[in-house]
Structures are given as C-alpha cells and as structure tokens.
C-alpha positions as CSV (number, residue, x, y, z in Angstrom):
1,X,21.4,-11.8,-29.3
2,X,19.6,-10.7,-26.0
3,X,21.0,-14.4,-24.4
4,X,24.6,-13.5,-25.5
5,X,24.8,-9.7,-24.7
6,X,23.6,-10.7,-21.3
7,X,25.7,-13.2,-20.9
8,X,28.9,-10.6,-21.5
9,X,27.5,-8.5,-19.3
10,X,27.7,-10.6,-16.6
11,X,30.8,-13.2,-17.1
12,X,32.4,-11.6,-20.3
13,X,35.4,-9.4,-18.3
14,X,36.0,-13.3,-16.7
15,X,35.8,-15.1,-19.8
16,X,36.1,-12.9,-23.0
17,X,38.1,-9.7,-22.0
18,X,41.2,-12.2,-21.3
19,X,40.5,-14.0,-24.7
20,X,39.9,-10.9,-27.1
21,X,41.9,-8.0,-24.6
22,X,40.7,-5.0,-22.9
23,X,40.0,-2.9,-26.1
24,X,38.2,-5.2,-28.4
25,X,36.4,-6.2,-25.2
26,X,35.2,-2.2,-24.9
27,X,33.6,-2.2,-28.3
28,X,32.0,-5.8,-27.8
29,X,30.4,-4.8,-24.8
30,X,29.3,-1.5,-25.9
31,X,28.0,-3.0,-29.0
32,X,26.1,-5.7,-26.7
33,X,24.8,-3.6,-24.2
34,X,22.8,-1.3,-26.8
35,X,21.7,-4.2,-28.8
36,X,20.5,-5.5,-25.3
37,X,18.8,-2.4,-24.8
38,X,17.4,-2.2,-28.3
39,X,15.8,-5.6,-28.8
40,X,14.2,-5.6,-25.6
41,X,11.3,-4.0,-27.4
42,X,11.1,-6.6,-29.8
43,X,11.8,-9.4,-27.5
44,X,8.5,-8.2,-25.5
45,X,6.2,-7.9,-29.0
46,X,7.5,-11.3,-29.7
47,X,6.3,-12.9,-26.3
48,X,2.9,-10.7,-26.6
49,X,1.9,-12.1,-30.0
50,X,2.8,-15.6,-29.0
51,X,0.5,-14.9,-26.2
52,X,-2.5,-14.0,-28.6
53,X,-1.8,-16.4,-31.0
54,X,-1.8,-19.7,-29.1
55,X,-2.8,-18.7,-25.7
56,X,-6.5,-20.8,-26.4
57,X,-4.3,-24.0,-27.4
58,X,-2.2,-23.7,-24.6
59,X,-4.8,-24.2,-21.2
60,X,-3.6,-26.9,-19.5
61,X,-5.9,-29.9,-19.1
62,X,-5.6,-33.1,-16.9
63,X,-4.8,-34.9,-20.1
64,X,-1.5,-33.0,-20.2
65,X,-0.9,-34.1,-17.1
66,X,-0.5,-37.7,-18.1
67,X,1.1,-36.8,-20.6
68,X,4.3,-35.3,-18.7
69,X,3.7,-38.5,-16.0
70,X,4.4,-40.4,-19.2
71,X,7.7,-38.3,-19.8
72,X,6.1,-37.4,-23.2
73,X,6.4,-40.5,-25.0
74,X,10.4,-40.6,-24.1
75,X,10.1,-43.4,-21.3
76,X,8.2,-46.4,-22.4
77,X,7.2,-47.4,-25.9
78,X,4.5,-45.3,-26.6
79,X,3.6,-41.7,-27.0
80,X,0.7,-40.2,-24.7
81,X,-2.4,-39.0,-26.7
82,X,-1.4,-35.1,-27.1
83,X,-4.2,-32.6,-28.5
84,X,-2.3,-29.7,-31.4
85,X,-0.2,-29.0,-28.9
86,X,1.1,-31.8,-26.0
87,X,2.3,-31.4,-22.3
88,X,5.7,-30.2,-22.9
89,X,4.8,-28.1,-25.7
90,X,2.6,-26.1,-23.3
91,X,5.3,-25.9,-20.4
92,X,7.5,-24.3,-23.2
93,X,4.7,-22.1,-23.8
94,X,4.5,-21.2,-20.1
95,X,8.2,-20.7,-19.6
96,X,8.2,-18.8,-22.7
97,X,5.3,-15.7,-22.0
98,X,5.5,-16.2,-18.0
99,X,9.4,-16.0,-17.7
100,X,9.7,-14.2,-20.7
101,X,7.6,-11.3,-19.7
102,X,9.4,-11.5,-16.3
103,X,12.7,-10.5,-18.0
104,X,11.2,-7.7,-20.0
105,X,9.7,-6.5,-17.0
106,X,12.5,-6.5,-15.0
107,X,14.9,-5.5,-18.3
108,X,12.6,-2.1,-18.6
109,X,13.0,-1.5,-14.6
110,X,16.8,-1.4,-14.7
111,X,17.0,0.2,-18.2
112,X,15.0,3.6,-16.6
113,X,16.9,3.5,-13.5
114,X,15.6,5.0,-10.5
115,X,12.5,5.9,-11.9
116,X,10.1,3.0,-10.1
117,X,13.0,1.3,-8.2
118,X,15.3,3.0,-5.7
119,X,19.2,1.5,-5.4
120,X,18.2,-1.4,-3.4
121,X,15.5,-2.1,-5.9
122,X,17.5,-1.5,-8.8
123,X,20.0,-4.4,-6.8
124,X,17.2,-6.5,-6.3
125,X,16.4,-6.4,-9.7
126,X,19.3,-6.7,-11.1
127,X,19.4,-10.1,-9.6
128,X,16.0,-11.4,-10.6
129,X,16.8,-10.3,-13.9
130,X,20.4,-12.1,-14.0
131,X,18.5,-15.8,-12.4
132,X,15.3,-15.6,-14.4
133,X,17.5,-14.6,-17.9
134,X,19.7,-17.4,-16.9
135,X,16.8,-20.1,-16.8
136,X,15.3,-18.9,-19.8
137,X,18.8,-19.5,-21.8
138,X,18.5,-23.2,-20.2
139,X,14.9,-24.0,-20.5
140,X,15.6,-22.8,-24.5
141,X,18.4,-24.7,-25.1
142,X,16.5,-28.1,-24.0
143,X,13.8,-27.1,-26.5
144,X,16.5,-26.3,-29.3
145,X,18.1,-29.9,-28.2
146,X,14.8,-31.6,-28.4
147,X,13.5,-30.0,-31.5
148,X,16.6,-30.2,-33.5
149,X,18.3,-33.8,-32.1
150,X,16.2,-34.9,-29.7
151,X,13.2,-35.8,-31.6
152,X,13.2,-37.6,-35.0
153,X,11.3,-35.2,-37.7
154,X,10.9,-32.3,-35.2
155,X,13.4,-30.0,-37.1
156,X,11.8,-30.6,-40.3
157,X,8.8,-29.9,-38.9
158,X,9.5,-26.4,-37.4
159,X,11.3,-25.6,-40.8
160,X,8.5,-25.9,-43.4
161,X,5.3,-25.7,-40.9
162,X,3.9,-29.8,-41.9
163,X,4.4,-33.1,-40.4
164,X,4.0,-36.1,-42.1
165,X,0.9,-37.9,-41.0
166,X,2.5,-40.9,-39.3
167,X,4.6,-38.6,-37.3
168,X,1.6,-36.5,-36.5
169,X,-0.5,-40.2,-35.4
170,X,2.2,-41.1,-33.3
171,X,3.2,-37.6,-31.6
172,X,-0.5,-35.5,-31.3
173,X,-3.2,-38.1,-32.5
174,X,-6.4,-36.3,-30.6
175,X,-5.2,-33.4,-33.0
176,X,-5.0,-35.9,-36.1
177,X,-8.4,-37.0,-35.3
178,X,-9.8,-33.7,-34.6
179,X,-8.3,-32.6,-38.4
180,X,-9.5,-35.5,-39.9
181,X,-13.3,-35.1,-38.7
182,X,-12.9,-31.6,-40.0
183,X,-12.2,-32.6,-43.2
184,X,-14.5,-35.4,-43.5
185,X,-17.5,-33.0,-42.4
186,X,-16.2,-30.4,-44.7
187,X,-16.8,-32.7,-47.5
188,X,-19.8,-34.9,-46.0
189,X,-21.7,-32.7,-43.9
190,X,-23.5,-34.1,-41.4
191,X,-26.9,-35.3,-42.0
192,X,-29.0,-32.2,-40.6
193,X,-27.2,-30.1,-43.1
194,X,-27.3,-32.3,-46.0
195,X,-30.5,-32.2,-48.6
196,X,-32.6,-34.8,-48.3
197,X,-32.0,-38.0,-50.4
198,X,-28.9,-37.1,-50.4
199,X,-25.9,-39.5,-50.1
C-alpha cells in the first residue's frame, strides 16, 4: 500500500489521472496520501522487529560470500552450503532494515515539514526519499519473483513456515546439519551428561 500510494504521488497525474479523470483522481490520491501517512508507523515497527528477530542470523560471514560468487546455486549445478539463512537471504535482510529504515526516516522528515529540515532540505529529501523508495519497490519485487516463481518449493515454504527435508539438504544444508545434531543430542546426550553404563 505504501509502494502504490507513493508511486501516485509521484507518476499518478501522468499515468492515472488521464485513465480514471481529474475527480476520481482527487479522492484516490487523497485516500493514498493519508494511508501513506498512516502506515508509515507500521511500516517502521515492521522493519524494527525484523531487526530483533533475525538480526543474530543475519551477520554476514565469508561463507556467504561464496555463496553469492556462486550466484546462489542459480549458475552451475549445485547449491553453495547456506547456514538458516543463505547469502541472498541476508542481502534481502540488509536491503530490508538498512533501506527500509532510510525511507521511514526520510518519510517522518517530510511528513513534519520544516521542523528538522528547512526548504532546501525538505527538497533534498524529497528526493532521497523518491530514489531510495523506488529501489526498495525493485529490490522487493526480485524477492517476490524469486520466492514465488523463481525458486521451486519457495512459495510453499513461506506459506506454511516448513520445508521438506530434501529441499532444505539441497538449499541450507549447514542449517540441516546443525538441526539434525540438535535433535540427535536432544535424544542421546552426549556422553558427559549421560549416566554411566548407559547406552
């Protein structure tokens, strides 16, 4: 809603006004433009709790650095070893809270106008909010592409919250491994924590 209220703002009296006509275009863009202003709020919560809740699987290590050389398992015939989360997961990440919390900080500048930024600011940030917005919208609809057509079993997988176990071998097998040990010491512990004599 915040990608297509923006997106009037800025090309809708080019592209919609001509479409729907100068009233209906009014209400639409009034409509938008609070909506914008509204869910900026809960845009911002959104990107702070992803923050919190994945910010410790999302440090980027030299291992997802081979795995983006590797284009991620979609040049060549096999996937990179990926941890929970893999290489492109975590750029999405990044994209996400970094450019993210760049839009709401610029969003909350031009919606109190004047009150940090002076006119030239207010232009300034106008600007940065228009470009930065503008990437986000494309960085997000590669990830919608890849996680809904671009990947076999990805869709599913964001839908009901499991993977099937081959898929999860093939796509993050350090974090396979690291479930399976889990599981095995849950049930086996390991032998300092075992009574003794037993198996």
């Amino acid at each position: 809603m915040l990608a297509l209220s923006g997106l009037n703002l800025v090309y809708g009296r080019h592209l919609l006004r001509p479409v729907i006509g100068p009233e209906a275009f009014t209400t639409v863009s009034e409509l938008g433009k609070i909506a914008h202003n509204f869910l900026a709020f809960p845009f911002t919560l959104g990107v702070l709790g992803l923050l919190a809740l994945w910010v410790r699987d999302n440090i980027p290590n030299k291992l997802d650095w081979v795995w983006l050389k590797n284009g991620g398992g979609f040049i060549g015939d096999a996937h990179p070893q990926a941890g929970r989360f893999n290489g492109g997961q975590k750029a999405v990440f990044w994209i996400t809270v970094l450019g993210g919390g760049a839009v709401a900080a610029s969003g909350f500048l031009l919606m109190f106008p004047f009150f940090v930024l002076n006119i030239e600011g207010q232009q300034i940030g106008h600007m940065l909010h228009s470009v930065l917005s503008m990437l986000m919208i494309a960085a997000m609809l590669a990830h919608i592409y890849i996680g809904s057509l671009g990947m076999e079993g990805a869709f599913s997988a964001m839908g009901s919250g499991k993977v099937d176990y081959n898929w999860a071998r093939e796509h993050h097998s350090m974090w396979v491994d690291d479930e399976l040990k889990r599981a095995h010491e849950s049930v086996r512990p390991e032998p300092a924590t075992r009574p003794a004599g037993a198996d």
